[in-house]
Each structure stands twice: as structure tokens, then as C-alpha cells.
N, C-alpha and C positions, 0 to 999 in steps of 0.2 A: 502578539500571536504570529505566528508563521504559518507556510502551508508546505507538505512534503509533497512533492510529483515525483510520479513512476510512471512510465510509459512500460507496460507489461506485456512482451512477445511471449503470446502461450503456442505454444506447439501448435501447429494447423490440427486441427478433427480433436480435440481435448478441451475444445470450451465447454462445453456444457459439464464436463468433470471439473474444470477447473471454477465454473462457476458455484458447482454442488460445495466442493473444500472451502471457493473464500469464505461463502456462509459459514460455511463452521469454524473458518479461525477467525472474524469480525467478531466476536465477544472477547479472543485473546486480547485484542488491539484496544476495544474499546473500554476494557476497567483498567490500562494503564493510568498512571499518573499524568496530568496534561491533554489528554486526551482529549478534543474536542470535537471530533466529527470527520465525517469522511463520505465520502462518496467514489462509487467505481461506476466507472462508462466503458462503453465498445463502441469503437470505430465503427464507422457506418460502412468507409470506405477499405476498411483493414479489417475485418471481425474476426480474426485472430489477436487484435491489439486491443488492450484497455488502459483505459489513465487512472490513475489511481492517485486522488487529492485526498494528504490529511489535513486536518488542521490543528495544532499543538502549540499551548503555551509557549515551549521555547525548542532550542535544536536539541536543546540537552536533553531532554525527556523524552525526545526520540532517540537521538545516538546513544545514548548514556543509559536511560531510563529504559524505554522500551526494549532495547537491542540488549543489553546489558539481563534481560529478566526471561527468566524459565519460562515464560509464554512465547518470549521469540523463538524460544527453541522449537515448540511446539508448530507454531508459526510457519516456522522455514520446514519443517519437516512435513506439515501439509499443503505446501506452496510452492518451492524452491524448485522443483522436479518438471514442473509446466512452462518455464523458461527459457527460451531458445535465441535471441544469446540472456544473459543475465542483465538484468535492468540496471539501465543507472538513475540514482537517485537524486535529487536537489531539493535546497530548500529556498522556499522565497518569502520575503517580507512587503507587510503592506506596502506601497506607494502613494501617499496622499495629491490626490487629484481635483483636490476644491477649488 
């Protein structure tokens, strides 16, 4: 499993727009293939900023799978615009810590 992080710069004064659209694209994201969970936070210190953790079987079901399918288009078309600069994306893998 992996986890995808986005640190998401919305436009000052458009969160609560930007919060009304994630809701409605979270079911594009969530009957992908791989899918496994997600959660979105706001900065306590920044609330213009949110982190955005997936978690996904593998990178390809994101890059490939997700990205690659008619919902991300939908996706980017209700998300894309709230962006000020454009997020960068990473993926991370477990680190076993026992």
C-alpha cells in the first residue's frame, strides 16, 4: 500500500466553495480501482491549506488508473481552479518501525 500527499493552496476566501466541490468529487476518487481511503485536513495555522492523504494499493492505480479515467477529468474540472500555485504530489511507502 502507499499513501498519496498533496498539500492543497486554495485560493484565500474559496474554502468553504472549495470544501462544498471536494464533497462532490470524493465518490469520483473513491470507486477507483485501488482505492483505499482518504482523508482531507485544514491547517490550523494556514486555513487556506489542506493535506490531502490517499491511500492506494499501488502508484499505478493512481497515476495510471485514477488519472488515466473519465472521473479524473471530472475531478480536475471540479477542483483544479481552487489552486494557487498547483500542488505537488508524492507518494510514500510504509517504513517498518518494529
Amino acid at each position: 500500500m502507499i499513501t498519496e500527499h498533496a498539500l492543497l493552496p486554495v485560493r484565500p476566501g474559496r474554502e468553504a466553495e472549495f470544501e462544498a466541490a471536494f464533497a462532490r468529487a470524493r465518490p469520483l476518487i473513491a470507486g477507483s480501482p485501488g482505492f483505499r481511503g482518504l482523508t482531507l485536513s485544514r491547517s490550523a495555522e494556514t486555513p487556506n491549506t489542506y493535506l490531502l492523504l490517499v491511500r492506494w494499493d499501488s502508484i499505478e492505480q493512481h497515476t495510471e488508473g485514477f488519472r488515466g479515467s473519465p472521473e479524473y477529468a471530472e475531478w480536475k474540472a471540479l477542483l483544479h481552479h481552487f489552486y494557487d500555485p498547483f500542488p505537488v504530489v508524492e507518494h510514500f511507502v510504509p517504513v517498518p518501525v518494529d
